[in-house]
PDB file of N, CA, C and O in Angstrom:
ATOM      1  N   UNK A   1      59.379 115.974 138.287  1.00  0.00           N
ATOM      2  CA  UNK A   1      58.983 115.929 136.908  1.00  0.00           C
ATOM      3  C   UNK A   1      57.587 115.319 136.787  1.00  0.00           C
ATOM      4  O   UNK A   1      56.653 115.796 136.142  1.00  0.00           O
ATOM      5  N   UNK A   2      57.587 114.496 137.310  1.00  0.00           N
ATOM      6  CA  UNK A   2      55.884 113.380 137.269  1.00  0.00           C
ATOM      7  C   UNK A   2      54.704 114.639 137.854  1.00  0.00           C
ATOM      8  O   UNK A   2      53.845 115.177 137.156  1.00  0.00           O
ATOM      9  N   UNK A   3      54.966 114.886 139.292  1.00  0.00           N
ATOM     10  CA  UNK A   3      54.245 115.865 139.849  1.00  0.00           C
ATOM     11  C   UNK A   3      54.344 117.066 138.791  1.00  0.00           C
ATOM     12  O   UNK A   3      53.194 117.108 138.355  1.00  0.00           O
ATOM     13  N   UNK A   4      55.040 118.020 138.164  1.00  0.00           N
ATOM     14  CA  UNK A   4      54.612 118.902 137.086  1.00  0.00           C
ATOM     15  C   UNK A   4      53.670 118.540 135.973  1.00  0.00           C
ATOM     16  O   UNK A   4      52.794 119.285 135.533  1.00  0.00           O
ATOM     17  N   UNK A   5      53.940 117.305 135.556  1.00  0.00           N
ATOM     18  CA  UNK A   5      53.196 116.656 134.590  1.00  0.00           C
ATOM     19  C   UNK A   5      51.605 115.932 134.725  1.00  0.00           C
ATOM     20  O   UNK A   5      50.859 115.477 133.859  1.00  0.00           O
ATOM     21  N   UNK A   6      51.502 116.018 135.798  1.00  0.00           N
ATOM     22  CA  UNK A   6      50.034 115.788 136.366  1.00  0.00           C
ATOM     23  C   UNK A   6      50.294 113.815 136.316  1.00  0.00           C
ATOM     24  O   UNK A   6      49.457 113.014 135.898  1.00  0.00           O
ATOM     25  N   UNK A   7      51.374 113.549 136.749  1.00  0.00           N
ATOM     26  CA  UNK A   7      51.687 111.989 136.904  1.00  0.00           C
ATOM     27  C   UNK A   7      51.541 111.757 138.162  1.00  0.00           C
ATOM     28  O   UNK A   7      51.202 112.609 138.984  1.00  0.00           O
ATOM     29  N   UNK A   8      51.883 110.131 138.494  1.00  0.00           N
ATOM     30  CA  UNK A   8      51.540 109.807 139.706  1.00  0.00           C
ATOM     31  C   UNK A   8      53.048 108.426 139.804  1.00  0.00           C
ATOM     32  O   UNK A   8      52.887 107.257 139.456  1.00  0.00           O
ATOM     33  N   UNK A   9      54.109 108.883 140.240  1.00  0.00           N
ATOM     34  CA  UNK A   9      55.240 107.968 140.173  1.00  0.00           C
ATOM     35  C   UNK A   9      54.555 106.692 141.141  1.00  0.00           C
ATOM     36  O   UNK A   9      54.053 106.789 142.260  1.00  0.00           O
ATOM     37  N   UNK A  10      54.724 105.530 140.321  1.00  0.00           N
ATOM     38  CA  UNK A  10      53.867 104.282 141.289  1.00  0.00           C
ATOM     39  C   UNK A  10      54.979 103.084 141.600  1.00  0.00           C
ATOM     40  O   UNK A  10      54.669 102.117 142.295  1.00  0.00           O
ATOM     41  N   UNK A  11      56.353 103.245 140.999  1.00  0.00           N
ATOM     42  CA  UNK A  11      57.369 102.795 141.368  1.00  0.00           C
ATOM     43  C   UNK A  11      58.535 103.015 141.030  1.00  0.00           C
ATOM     44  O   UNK A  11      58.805 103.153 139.837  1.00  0.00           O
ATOM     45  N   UNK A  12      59.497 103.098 142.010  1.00  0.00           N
ATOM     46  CA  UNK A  12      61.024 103.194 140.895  1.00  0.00           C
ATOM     47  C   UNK A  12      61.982 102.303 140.916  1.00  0.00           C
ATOM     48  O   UNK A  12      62.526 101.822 141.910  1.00  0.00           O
ATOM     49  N   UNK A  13      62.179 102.094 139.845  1.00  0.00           N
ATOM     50  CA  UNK A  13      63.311 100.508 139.410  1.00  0.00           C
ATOM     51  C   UNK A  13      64.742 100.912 139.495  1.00  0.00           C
ATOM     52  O   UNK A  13      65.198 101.665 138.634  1.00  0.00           O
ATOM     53  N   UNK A  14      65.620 100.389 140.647  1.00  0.00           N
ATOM     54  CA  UNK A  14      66.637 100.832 140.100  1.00  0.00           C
ATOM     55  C   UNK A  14      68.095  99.417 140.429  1.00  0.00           C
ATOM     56  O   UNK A  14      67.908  98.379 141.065  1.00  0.00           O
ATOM     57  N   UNK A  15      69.273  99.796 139.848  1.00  0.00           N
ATOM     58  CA  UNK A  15      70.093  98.588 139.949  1.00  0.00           C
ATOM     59  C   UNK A  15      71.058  99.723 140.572  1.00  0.00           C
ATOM     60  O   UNK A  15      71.614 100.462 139.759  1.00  0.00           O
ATOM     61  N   UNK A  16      71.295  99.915 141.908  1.00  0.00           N
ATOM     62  CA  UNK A  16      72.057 100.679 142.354  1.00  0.00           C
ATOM     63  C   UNK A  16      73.111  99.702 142.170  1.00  0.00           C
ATOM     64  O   UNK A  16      73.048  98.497 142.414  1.00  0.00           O
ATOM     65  N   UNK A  17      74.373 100.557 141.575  1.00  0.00           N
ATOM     66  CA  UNK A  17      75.848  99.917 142.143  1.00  0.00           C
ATOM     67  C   UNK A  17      76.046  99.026 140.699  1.00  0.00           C
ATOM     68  O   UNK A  17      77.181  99.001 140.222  1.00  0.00           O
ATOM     69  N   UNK A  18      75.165  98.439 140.140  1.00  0.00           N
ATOM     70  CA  UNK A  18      75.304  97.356 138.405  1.00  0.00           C
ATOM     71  C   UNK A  18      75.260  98.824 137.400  1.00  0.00           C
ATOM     72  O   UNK A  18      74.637  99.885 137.431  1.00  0.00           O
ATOM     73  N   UNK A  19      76.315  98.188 136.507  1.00  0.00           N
ATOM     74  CA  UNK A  19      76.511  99.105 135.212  1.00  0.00           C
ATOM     75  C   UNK A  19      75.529  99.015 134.556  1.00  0.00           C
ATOM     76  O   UNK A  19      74.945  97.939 134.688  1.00  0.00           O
ATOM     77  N   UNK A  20      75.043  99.796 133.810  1.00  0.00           N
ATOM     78  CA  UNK A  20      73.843  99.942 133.134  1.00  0.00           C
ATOM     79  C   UNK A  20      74.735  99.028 131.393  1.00  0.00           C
ATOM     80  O   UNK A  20      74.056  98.868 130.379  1.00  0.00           O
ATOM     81  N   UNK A  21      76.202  98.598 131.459  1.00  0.00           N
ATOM     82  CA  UNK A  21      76.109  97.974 130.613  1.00  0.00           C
ATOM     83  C   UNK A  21      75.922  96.241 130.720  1.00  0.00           C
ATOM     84  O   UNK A  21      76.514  95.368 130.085  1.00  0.00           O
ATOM     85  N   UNK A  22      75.199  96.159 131.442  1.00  0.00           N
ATOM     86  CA  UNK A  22      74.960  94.740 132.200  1.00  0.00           C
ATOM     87  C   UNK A  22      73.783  94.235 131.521  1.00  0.00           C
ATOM     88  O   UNK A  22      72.850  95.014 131.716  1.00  0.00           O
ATOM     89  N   UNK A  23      73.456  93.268 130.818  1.00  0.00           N
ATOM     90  CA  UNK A  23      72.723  92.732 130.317  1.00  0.00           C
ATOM     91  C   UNK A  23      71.112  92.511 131.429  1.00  0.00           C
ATOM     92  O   UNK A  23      71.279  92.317 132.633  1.00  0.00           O
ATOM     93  N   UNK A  24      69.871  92.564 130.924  1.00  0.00           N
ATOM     94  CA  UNK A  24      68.826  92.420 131.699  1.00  0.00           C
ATOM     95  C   UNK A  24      69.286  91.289 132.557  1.00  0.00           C
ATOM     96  O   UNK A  24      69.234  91.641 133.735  1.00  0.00           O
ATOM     97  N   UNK A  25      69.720  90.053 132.417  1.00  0.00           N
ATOM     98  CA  UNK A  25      69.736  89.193 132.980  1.00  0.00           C
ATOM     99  C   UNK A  25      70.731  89.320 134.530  1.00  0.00           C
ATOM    100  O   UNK A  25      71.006  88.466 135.373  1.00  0.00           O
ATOM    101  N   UNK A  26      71.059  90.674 134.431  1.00  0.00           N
ATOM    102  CA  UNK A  26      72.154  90.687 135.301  1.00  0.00           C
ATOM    103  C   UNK A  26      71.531  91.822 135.880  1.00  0.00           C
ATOM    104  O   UNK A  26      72.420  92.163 136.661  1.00  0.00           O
ATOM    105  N   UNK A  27      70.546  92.702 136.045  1.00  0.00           N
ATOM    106  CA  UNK A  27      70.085  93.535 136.615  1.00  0.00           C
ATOM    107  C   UNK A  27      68.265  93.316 137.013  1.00  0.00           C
ATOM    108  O   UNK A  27      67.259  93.318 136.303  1.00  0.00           O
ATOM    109  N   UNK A  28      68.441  93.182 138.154  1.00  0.00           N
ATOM    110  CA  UNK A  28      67.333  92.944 138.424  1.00  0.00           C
ATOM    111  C   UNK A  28      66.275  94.122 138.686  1.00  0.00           C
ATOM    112  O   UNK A  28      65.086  93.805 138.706  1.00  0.00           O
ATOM    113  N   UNK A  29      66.540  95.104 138.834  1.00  0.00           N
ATOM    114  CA  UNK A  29      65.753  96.471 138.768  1.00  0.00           C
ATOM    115  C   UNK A  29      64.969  96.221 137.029  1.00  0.00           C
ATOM    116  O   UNK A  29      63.797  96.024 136.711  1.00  0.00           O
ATOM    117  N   UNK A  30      66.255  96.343 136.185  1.00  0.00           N
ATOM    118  CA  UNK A  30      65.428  96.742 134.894  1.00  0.00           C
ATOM    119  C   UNK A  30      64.607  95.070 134.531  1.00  0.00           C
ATOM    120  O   UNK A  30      63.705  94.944 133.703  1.00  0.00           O
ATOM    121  N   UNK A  31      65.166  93.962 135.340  1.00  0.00           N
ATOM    122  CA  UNK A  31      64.082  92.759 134.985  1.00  0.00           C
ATOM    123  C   UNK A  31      62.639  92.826 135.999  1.00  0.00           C
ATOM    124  O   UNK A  31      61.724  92.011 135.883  1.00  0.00           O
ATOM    125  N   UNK A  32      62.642  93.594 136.677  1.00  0.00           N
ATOM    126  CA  UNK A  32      61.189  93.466 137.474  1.00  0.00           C
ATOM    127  C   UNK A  32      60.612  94.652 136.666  1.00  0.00           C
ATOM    128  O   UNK A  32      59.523  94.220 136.287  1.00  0.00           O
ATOM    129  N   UNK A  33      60.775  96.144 136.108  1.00  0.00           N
ATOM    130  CA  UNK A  33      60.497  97.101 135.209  1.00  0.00           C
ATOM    131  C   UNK A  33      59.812  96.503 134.111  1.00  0.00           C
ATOM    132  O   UNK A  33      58.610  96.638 133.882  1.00  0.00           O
ATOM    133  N   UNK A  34      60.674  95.794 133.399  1.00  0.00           N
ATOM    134  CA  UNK A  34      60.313  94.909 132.312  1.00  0.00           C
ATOM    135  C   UNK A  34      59.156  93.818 132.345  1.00  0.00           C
ATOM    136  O   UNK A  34      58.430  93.419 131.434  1.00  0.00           O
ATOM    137  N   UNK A  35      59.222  93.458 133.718  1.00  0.00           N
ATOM    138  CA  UNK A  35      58.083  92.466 134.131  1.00  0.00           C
ATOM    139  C   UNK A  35      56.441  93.416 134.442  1.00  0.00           C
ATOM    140  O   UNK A  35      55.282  93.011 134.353  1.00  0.00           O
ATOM    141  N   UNK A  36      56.981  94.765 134.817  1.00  0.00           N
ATOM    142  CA  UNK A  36      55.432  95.305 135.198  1.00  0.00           C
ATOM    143  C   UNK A  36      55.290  95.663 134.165  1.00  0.00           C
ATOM    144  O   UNK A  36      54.146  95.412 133.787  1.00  0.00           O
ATOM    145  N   UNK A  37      56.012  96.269 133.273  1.00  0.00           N
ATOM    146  CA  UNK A  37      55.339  96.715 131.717  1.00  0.00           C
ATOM    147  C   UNK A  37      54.524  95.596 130.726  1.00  0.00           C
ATOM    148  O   UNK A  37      53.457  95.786 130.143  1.00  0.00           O
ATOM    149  N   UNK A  38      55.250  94.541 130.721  1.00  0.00           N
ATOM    150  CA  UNK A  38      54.476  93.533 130.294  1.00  0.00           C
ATOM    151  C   UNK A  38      53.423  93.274 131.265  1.00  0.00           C
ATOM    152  O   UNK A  38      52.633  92.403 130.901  1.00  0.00           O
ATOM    153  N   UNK A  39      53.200  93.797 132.402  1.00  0.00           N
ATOM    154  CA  UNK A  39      51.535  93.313 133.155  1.00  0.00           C
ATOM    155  C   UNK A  39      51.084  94.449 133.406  1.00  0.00           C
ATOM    156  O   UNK A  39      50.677  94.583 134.560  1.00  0.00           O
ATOM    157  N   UNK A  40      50.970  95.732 132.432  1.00  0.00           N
ATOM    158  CA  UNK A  40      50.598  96.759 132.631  1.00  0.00           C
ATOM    159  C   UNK A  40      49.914  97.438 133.771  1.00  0.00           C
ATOM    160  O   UNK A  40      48.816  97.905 134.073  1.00  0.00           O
ATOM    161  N   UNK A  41      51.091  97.261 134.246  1.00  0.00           N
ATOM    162  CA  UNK A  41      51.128  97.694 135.546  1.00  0.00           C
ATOM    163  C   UNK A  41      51.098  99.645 135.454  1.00  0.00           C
ATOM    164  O   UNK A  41      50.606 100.318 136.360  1.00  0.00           O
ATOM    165  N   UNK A  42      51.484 100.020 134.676  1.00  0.00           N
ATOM    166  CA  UNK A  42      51.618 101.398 134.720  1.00  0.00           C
ATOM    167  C   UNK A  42      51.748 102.092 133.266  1.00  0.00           C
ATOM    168  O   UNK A  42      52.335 101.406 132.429  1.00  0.00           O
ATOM    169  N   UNK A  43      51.340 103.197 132.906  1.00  0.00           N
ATOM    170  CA  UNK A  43      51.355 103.320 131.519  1.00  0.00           C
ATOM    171  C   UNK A  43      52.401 104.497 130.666  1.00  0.00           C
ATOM    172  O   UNK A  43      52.276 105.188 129.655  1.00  0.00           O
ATOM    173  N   UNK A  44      53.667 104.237 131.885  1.00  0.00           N
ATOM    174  CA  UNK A  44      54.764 105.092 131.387  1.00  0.00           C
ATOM    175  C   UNK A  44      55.850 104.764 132.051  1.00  0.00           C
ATOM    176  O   UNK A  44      55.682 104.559 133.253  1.00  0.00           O
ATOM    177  N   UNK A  45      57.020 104.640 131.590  1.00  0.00           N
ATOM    178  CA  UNK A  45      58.708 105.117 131.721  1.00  0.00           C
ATOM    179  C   UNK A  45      59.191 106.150 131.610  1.00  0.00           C
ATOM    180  O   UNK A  45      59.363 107.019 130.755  1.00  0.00           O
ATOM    181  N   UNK A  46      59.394 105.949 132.604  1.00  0.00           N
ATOM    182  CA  UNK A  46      60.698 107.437 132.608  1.00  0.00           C
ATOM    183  C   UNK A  46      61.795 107.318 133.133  1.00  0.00           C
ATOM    184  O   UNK A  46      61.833 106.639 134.159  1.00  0.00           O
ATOM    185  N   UNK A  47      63.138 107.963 132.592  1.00  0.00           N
ATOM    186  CA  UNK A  47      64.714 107.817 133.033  1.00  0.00           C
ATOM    187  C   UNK A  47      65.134 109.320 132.974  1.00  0.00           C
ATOM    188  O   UNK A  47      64.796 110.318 132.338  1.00  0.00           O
ATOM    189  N   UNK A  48      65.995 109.009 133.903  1.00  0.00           N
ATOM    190  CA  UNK A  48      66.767 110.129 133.665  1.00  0.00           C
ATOM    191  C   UNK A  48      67.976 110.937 132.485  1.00  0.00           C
ATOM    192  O   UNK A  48      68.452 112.041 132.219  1.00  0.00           O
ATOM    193  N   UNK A  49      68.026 109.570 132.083  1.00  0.00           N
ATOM    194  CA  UNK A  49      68.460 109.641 130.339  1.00  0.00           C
ATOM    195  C   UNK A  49      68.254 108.303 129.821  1.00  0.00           C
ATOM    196  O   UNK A  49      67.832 107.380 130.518  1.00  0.00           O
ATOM    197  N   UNK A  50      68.487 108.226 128.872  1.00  0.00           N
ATOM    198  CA  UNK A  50      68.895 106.739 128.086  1.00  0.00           C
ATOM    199  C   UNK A  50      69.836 106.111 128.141  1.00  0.00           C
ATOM    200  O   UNK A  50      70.131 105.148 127.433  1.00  0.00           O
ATOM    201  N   UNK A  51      70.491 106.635 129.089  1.00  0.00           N
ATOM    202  CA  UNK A  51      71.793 105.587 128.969  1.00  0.00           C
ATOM    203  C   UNK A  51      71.504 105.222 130.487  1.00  0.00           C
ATOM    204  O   UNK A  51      72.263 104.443 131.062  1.00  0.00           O
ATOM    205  N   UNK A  52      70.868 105.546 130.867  1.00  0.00           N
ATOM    206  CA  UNK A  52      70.586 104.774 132.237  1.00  0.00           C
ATOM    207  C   UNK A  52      69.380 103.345 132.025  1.00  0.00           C
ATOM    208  O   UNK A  52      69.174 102.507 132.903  1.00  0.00           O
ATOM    209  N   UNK A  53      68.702 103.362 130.644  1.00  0.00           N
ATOM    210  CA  UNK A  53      68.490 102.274 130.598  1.00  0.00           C
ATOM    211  C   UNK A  53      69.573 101.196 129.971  1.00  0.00           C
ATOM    212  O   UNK A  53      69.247 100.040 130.238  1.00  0.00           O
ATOM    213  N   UNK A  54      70.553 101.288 129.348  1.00  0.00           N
ATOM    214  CA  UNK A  54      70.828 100.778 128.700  1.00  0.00           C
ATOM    215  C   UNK A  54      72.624 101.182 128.053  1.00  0.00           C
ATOM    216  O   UNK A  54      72.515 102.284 127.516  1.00  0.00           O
ATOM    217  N   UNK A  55      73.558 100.876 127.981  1.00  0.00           N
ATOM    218  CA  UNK A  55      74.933 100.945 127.163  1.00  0.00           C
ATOM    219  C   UNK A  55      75.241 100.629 126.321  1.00  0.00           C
ATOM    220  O   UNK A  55      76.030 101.105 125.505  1.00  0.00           O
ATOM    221  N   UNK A  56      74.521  99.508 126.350  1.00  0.00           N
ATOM    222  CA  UNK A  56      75.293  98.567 124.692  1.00  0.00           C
ATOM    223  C   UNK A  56      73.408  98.928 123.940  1.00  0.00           C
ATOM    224  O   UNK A  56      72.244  98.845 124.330  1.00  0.00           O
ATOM    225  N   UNK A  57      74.207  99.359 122.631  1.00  0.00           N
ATOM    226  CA  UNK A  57      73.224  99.506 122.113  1.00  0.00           C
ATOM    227  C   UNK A  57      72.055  98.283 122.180  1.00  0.00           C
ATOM    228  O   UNK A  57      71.114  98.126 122.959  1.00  0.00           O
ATOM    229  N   UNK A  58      72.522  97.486 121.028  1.00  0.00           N
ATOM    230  CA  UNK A  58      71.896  96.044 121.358  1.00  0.00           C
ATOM    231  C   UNK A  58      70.592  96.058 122.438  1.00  0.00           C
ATOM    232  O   UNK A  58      69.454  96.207 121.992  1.00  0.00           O
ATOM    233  N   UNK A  59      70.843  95.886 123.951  1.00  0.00           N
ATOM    234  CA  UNK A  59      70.539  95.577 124.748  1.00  0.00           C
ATOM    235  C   UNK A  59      69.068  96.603 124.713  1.00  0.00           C
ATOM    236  O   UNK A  59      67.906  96.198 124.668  1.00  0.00           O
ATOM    237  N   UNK A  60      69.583  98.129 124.750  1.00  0.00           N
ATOM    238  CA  UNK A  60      68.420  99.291 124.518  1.00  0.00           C
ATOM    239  C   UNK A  60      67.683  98.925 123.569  1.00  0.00           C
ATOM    240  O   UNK A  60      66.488  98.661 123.705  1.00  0.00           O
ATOM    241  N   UNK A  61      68.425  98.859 122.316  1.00  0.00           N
ATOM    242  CA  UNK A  61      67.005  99.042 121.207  1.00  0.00           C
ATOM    243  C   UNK A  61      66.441  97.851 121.839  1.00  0.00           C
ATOM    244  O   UNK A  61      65.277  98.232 121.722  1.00  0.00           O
ATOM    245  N   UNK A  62      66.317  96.626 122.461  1.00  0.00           N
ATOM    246  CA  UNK A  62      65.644  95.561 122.937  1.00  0.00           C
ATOM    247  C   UNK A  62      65.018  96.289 124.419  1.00  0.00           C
ATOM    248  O   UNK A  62      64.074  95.528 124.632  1.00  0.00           O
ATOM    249  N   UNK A  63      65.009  96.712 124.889  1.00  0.00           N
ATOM    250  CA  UNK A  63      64.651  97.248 126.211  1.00  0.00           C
ATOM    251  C   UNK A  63      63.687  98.393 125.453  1.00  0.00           C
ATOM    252  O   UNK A  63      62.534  98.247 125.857  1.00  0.00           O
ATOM    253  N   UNK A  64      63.789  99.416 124.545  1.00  0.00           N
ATOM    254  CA  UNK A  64      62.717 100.041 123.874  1.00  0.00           C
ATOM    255  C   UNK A  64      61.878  99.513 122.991  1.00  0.00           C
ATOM    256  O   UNK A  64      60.758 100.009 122.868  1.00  0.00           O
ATOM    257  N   UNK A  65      62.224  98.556 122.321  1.00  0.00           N
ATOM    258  CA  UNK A  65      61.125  97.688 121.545  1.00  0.00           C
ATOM    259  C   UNK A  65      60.627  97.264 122.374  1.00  0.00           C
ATOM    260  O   UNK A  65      59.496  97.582 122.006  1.00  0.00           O
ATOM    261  N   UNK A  66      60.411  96.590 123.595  1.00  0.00           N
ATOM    262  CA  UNK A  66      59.885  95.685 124.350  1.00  0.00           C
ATOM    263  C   UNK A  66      58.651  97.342 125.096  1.00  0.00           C
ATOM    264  O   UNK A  66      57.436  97.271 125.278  1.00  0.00           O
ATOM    265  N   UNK A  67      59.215  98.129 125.254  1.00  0.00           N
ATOM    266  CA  UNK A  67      58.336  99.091 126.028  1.00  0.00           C
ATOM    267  C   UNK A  67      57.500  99.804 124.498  1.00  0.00           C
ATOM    268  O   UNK A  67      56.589 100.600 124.722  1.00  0.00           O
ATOM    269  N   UNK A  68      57.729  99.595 123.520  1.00  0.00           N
ATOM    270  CA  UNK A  68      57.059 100.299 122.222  1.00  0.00           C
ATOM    271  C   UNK A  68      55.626  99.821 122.210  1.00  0.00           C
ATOM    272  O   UNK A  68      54.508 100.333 122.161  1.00  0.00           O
ATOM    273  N   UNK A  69      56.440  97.968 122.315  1.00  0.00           N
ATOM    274  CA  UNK A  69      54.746  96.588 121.698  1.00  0.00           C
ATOM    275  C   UNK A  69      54.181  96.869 123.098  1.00  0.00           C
ATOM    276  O   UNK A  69      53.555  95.847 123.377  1.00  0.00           O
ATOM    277  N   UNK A  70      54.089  97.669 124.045  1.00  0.00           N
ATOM    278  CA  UNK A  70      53.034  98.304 125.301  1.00  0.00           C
ATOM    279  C   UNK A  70      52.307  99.055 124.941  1.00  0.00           C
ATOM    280  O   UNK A  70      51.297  99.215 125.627  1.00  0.00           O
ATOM    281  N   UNK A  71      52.461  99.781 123.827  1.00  0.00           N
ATOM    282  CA  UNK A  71      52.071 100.927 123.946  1.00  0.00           C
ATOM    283  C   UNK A  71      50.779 100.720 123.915  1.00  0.00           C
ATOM    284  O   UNK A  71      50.000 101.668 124.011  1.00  0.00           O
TER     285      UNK A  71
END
């Protein structure tokens, strides 16, 4: 997908094996993600859906607000 799009994938975050309904504090993939976006480290996200960031609502709309104030 990145390569069609003329992107350049520069890392991938992932919490193999933790439920995606696990609070940031409990997944360390989406807390180091969260840490390069705030040090603009890269100037896009991408998932394979939305529920792979996130289950409990709550937690997402906080995981997308936090990637919005990047923009």
């Amino acid at each position: 997908m990145a390569k069609r799009s003329g992107r350049q994938v520069v890392k991938v975050f992932e919490d193999a094996g933790i439920s995606g309904a696990k609070g940031r504090d409990q997944r360390p993939g989406l807390d180091d993600m969260m840490k390069a976006v705030n040090a603009r480290e890269f100037d896009m996200v991408a998932s394979w859906s939305v529920d792979r960031l996130g289950r409990s609502l709550t937690d997402l709309l906080s995981i997308l607000q936090g990637l919005h104030e990047k923009e």
